[in-house]
ROBA-518398 format. One record per residue (C-alpha): residue in three letters; x, y, z. Coordinates in steps of 0.001 Angstrom, whole numbers, always signed. Each point is the difference from the previous one (the first is absolute). Layout:
N
   residu         u         v         w
      ALA         X         Y         Z
...
This chain:
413
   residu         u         v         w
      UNK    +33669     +8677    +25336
      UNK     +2000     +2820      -132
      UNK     +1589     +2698     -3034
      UNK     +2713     -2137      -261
      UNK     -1267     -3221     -1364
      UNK     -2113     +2219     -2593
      UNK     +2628     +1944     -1117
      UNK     +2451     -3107      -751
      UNK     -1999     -1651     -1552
      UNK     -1373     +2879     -2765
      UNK     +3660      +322      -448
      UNK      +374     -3838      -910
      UNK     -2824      +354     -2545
      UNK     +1942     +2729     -1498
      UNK     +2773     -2432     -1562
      UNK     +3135     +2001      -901
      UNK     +1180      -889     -3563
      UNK     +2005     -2971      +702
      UNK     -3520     -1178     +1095
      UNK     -2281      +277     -2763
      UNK     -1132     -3034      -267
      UNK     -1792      -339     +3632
      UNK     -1075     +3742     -1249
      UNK     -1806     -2006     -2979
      UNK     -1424     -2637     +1984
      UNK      -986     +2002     +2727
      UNK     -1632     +2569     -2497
      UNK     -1730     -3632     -1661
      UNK     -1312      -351     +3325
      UNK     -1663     +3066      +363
      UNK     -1461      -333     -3169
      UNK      -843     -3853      +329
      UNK     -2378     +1174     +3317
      UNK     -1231     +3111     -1974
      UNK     -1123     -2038     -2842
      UNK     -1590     -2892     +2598
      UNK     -1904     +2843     +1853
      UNK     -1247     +1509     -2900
      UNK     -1122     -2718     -1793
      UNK     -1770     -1317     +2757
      UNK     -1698     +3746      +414
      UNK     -1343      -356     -3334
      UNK      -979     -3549      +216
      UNK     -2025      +774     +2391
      UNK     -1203     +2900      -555
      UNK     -1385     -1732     -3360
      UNK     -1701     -2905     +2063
      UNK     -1425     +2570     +2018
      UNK     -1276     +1880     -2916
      UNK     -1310     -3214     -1307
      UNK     -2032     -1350     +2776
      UNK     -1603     +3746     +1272
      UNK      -886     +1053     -3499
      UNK     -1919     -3588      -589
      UNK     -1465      +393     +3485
      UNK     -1254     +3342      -842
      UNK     -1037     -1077     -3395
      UNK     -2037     -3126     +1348
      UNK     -1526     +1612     +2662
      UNK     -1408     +2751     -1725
      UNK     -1425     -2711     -2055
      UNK     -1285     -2507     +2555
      UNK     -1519      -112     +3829
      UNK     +1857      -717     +2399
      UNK     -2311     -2590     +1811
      UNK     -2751     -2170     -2230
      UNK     -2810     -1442     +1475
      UNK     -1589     -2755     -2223
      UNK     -2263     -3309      +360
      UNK     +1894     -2920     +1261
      UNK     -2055     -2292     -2903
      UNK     -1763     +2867     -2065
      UNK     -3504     -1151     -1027
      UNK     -1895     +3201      -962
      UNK     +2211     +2682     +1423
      UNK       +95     +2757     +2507
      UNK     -4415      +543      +247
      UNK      +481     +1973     +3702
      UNK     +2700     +1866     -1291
      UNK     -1031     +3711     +1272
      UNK      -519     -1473     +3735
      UNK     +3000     -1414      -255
      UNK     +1920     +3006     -1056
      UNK     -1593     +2052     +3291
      UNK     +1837     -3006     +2067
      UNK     +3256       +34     -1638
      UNK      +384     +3764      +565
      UNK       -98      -460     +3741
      UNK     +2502     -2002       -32
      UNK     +2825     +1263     +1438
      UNK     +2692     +1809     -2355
      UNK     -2021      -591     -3492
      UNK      -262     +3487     -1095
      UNK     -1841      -850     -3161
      UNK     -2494     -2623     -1438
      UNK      -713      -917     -3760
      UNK     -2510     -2399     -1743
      UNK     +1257     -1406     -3598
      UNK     -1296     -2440     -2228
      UNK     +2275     -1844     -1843
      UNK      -399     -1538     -3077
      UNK     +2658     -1425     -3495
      UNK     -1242     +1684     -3343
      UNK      +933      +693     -3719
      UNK      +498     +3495     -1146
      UNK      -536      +526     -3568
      UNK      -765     +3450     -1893
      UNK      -703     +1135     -3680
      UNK     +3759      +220     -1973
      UNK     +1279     -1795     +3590
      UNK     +2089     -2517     +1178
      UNK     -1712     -2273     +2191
      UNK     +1336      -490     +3611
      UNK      -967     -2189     +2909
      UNK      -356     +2113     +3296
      UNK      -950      -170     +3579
      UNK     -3660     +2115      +490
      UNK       -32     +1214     +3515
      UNK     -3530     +1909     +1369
      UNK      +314     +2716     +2089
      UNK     -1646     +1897     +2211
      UNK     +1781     +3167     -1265
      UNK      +332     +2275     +3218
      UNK      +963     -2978     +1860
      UNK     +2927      -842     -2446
      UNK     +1130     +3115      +772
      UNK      +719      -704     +3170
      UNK     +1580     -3324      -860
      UNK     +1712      +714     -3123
      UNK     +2920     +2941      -758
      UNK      -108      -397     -3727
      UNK     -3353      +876      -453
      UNK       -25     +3585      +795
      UNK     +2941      +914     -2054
      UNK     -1727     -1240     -3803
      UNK     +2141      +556     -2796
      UNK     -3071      +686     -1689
      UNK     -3644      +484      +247
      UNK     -1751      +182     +3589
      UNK      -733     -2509     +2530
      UNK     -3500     +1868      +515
      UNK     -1115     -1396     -3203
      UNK      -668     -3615     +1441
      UNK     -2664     +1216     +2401
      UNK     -1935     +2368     -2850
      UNK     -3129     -1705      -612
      UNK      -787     +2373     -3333
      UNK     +2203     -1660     -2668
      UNK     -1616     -2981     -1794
      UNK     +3466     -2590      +938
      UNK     +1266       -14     +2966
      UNK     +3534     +1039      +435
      UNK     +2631     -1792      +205
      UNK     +4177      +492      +678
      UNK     +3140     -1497     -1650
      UNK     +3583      -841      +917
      UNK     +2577     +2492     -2108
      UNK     +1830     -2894      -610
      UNK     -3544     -2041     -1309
      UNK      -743     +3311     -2161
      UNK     +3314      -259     -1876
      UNK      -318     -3305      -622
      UNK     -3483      +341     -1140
      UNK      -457     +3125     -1325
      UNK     -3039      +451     +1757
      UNK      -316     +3940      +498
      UNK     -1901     +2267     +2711
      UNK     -3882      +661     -1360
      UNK      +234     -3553     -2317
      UNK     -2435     -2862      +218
      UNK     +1163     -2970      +925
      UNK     -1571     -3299      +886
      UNK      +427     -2373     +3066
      UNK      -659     -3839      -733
      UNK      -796     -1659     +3388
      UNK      +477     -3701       +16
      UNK     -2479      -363     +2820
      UNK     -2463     +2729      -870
      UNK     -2407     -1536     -2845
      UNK     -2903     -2215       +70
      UNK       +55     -3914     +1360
      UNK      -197     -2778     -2765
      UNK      +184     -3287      -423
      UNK     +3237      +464      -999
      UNK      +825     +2167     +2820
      UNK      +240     +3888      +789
      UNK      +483     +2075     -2786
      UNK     +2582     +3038      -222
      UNK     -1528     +3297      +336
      UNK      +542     +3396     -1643
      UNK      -349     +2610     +1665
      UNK     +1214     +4056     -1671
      UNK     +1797     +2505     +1917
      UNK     +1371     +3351      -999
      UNK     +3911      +995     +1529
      UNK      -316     +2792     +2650
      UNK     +3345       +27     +1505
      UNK     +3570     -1733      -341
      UNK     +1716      -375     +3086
      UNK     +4243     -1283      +735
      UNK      +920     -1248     +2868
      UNK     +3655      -149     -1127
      UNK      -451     -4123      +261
      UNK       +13     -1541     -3214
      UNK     -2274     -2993      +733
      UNK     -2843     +2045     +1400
      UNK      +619     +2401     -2602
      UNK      -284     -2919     -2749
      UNK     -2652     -1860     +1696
      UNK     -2136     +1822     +2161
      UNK     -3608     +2303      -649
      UNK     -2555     +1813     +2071
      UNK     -3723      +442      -239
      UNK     -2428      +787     +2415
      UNK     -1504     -2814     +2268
      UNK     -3448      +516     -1438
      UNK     +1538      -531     -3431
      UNK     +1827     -2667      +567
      UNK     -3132     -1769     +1844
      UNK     -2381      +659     -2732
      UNK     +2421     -1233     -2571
      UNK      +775     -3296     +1873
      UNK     -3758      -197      +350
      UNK      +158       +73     +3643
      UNK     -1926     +1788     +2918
      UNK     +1984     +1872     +3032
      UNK     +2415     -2555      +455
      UNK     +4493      +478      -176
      UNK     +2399     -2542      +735
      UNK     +2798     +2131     +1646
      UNK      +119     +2880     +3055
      UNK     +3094     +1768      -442
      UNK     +1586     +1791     +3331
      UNK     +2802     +2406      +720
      UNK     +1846       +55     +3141
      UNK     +1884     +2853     +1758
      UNK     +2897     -2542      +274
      UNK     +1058     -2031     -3241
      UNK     +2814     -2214     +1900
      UNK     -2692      -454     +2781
      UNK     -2689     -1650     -2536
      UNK      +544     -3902      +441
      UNK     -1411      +871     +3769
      UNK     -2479     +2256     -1183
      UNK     -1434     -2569     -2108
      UNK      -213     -2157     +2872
      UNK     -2461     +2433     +1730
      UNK     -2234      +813     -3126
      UNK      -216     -4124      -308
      UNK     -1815       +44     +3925
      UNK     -1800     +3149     -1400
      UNK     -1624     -1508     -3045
      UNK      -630     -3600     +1047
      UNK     +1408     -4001      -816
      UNK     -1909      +961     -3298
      UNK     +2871     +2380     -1780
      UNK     +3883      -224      -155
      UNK     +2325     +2629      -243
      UNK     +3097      +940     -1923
      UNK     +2939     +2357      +422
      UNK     +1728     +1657     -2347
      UNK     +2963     -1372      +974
      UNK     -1241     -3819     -1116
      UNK      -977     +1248     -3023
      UNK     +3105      +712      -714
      UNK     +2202     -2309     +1487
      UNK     +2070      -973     -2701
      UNK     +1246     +3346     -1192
      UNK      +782     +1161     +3860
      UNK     +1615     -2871      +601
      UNK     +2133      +345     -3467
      UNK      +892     +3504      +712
      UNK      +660     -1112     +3842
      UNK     +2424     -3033     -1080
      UNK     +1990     +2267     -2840
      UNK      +753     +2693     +2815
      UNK     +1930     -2565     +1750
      UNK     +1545     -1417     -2874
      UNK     +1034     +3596      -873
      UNK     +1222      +531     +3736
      UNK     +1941     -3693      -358
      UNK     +1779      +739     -3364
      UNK      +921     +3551      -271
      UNK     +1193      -659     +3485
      UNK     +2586     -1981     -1556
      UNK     +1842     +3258     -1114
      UNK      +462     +1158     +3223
      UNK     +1860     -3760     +1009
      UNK     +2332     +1083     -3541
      UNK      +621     +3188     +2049
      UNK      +653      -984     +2956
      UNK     +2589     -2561     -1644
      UNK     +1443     +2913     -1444
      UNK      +249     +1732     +3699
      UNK     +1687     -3219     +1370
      UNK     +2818        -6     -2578
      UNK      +396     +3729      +424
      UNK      +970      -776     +3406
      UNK     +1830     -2461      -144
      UNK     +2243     +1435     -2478
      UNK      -235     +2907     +2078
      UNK     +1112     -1686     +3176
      UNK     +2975     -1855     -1757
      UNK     +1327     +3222     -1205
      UNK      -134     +1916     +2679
      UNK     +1618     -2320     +1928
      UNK     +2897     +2267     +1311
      UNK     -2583     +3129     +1020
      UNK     -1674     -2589     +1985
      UNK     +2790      -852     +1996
      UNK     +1323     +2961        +8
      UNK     -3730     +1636     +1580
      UNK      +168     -3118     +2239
      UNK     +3558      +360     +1504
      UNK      -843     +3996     +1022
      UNK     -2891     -1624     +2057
      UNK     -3029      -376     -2424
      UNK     -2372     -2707     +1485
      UNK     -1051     -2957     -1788
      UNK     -3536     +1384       -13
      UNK     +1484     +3217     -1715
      UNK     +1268     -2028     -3091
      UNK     -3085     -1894      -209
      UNK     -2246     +2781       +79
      UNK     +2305     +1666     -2471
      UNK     -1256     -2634     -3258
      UNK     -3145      -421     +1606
      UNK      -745     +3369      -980
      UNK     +1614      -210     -3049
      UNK     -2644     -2552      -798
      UNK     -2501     +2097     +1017
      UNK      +849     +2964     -1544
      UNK       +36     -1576     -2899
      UNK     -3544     -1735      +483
      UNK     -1080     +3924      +839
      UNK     +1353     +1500     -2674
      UNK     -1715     -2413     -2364
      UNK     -3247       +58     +1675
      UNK       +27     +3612      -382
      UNK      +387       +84     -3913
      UNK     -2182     -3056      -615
      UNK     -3181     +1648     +2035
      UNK      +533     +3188     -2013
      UNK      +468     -1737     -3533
      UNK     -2844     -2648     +1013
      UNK     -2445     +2504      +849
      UNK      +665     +2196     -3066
      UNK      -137     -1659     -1732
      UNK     -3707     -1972     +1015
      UNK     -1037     +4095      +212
      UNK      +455      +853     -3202
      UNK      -706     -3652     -1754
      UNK     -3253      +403     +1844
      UNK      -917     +3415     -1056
      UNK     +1322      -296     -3952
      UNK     -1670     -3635       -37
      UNK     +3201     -1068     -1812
      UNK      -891     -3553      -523
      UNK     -3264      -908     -1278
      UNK     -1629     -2835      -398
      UNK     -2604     -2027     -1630
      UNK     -2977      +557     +2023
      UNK     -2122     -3093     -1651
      UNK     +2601     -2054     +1775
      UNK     +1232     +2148     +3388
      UNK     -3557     +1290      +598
      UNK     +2016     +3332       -17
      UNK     +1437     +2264     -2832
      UNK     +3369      +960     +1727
      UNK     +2564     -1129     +2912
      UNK      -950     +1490     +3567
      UNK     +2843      +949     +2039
      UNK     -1446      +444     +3559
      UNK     +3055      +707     +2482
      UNK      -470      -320     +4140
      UNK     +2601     +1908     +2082
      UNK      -323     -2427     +2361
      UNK     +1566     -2446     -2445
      UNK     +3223     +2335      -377
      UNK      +688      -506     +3649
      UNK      -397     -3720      -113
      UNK     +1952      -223     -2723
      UNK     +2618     +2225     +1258
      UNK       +70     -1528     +2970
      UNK      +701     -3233     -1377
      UNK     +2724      +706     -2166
      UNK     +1877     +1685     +2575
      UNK      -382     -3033     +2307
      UNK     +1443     -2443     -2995
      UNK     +2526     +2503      -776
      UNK      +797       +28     +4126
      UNK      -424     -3863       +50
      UNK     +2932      -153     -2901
      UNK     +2517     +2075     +1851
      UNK       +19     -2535     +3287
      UNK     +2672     -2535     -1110
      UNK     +2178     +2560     -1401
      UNK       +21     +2083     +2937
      UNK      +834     -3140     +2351
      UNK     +2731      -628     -2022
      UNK     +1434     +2968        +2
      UNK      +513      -161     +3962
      UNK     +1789     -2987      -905
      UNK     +3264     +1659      -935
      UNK     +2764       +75     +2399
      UNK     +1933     +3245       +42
      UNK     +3170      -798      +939
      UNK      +500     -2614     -2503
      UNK     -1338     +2104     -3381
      UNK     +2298     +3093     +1499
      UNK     +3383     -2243      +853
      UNK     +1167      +434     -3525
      UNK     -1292     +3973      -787
């Protein structure tokens, strides 16, 4: 490749103005890979956004490994020995007992809401859970005090508005298993807590769904002795925890099973996974438009400059010289547009990102605006790609050019 090639063909992209209209098309072109690049920079970056900002969100809600009876009878009994084996287990850098249980919220001047109780042991939680040491009120401190007459208990922000429910309010718990046994079966029991805390975890259906008491409290109110029914585990390594959960399974026995965090949430990874290459599939379309538009270019190009070409041919250009010439063209073009569509695309996912400039219902998105989450390693894929169809477009053209025989388009000049 040498100065040569370059500099004829940046003078072919600059039509004179008997040439405007390859000037047009070629300046459609640019714009036409521009437009494909950026889109697909904000596409993604918004899929990206999406899918680390509900990863985040769920696992500052959730465990990453859970450890549960394969048929649960009367849950976890041996559940502090079991916690000393789990945390020898290699890469499990925290262990947490819960007790889970379904109840019914309902308060004085309250709207009644069904919710999720999960018993803590609170310093343990803290090593589990990210949500719970940032409270949007009160203090996780109040669920071990053993001075107030109700134990505490923590909401959801999004459960609070819905209720009403305030921090320092009675409410009560109805447990559909926590009563006495009669002939007619168990009998719900009702159980009063005061609020001590609201937490967010920035997911809507924990938010909405989800509250925390201590373990004791939860145990006395189901009626039960020392007993859970989940062990909760964080690993060093989140993408690593479907083998992880393989080892804690040899750990604990044939007794428990396990589950990741990724199975728990198969669905919406697997969603998020399957529009990413939808995304890549259809804006990628654009870039075909474009490279259309680069083809035509040429080809128009290549008819019109039909007498330079045989003129640069009969004073001993090669045949690799005149193809080289639109190749570059091509790519030039597929530069030029790569350029403004990276800088467009990731300014504007910058500033949508920082301004949140498009919200959204968080009852239905699980989040209150649109995440823009840009990777600079997708700019270089991207680039790369649109060059390469932009490179791909110039071929035929170029061939054809090479095509032209000098001595018959200069017998009659």
């Amino acid at each position: 490749m040498t100065k040569f090639e370059l500099f004829i063909a940046n003078r072919y992209l600059r039509a004179r103005r008997k040439e405007a209209v390859i000037s047009i098309i070629t300046l459609i072109s640019v714009l036409g890979v521009a437009a494909g690049v950026m889109a697909l920079v904000i596409a993604l970056a918004v899929t990206n956004g999406f899918r680390n900002t509900l990863q985040r969100n769920l696992l500052g809600a959730m465990a990453h490994i859970n450890v549960m009876e394969k048929h649960p009878l009367n849950g976890i009994e041996d559940w502090r020995q079991m916690a000393d084996k789990l945390r020898k287990v290699p890469h499990v850098i925290a262990v947490s007992p819960a007790l889970y249980t379904p109840v019914f919220l309902t308060g004085a001047g309250t709207q009644s809401h069904a919710a999720v109780l999960k018993g803590i042991e609170v310093d343990a939680e803290l090593g589990i859970s990210e949500m719970l040491r940032h409270l949007q009120a009160g203090s996780v401190a109040e669920l071990r005090s053993s001075t107030r007459l109700l134990p505490g208990i923590i909401l959801g922000k999004s459960l609070v508005e819905d209720t009403g429910m305030v921090i320092n309010s009675r409410i009560t718990a109805v447990l559909p298993e926590g009563g006495e046994l009669t002939p007619f079966g168990m009998t719900p029991a009702f159980r009063p807590f005061h609020v001590a805390g609201i937490f967010s975890s920035g997911f809507f259906e924990v938010d909405d769904n989800w509250v925390f008491t201590s373990i004791g409290a939860a145990q006395k109110a189901l009626g039960l002795g020392d007993v859970i029914n989940q062990m909760e585990l964080k690993v060093d390594n989140l993408d690593a925890a479907p083998v992880i959960a393989k080892d804690v399974e040899k750990a604990v026995g044939e007794k428990y099973t396990t589950t990741t965090w990724q199975e728990r949430n198969k669905q919406l990874l697997s969603a998020l996974t399957m529009e990413r290459v939808v995304t890549i599939i259809v804006i990628g379309l654009i870039e075909l438009v474009a490279a259309l538009n680069i083809f035509i270019t040429l080809v128009m190009m290549v008819m019109e400059k039909y007498r330079d070409i045989a003129v640069l041919m009969s004073m001993g250009a090669r045949h690799a010289q005149i193809r080289r010439i639109f190749m570059l063209q091509g790519v030039l073009i597929g530069v030029a547009g790569s350029a403004i569509g990276l800088v467009l695309g990731y300014a504007i996912s910058y500033f949508a990102n920082k301004y949140r400039l498009i919200p959204l219902q968080e009852s239905v998105y699980s989040m209150s605006f649109v995440p823009f989450e840009s990777r600079w390693t997708d700019g270089i894929w991207i680039a790369a790609l649109a060059i390469l169809v932009s490179f791909i477009a110039t071929i035929y053209p170029a061939r054809n050019a090479t095509r032209i025989a000098p001595a018959e388009v200069l017998r009659y000049e």
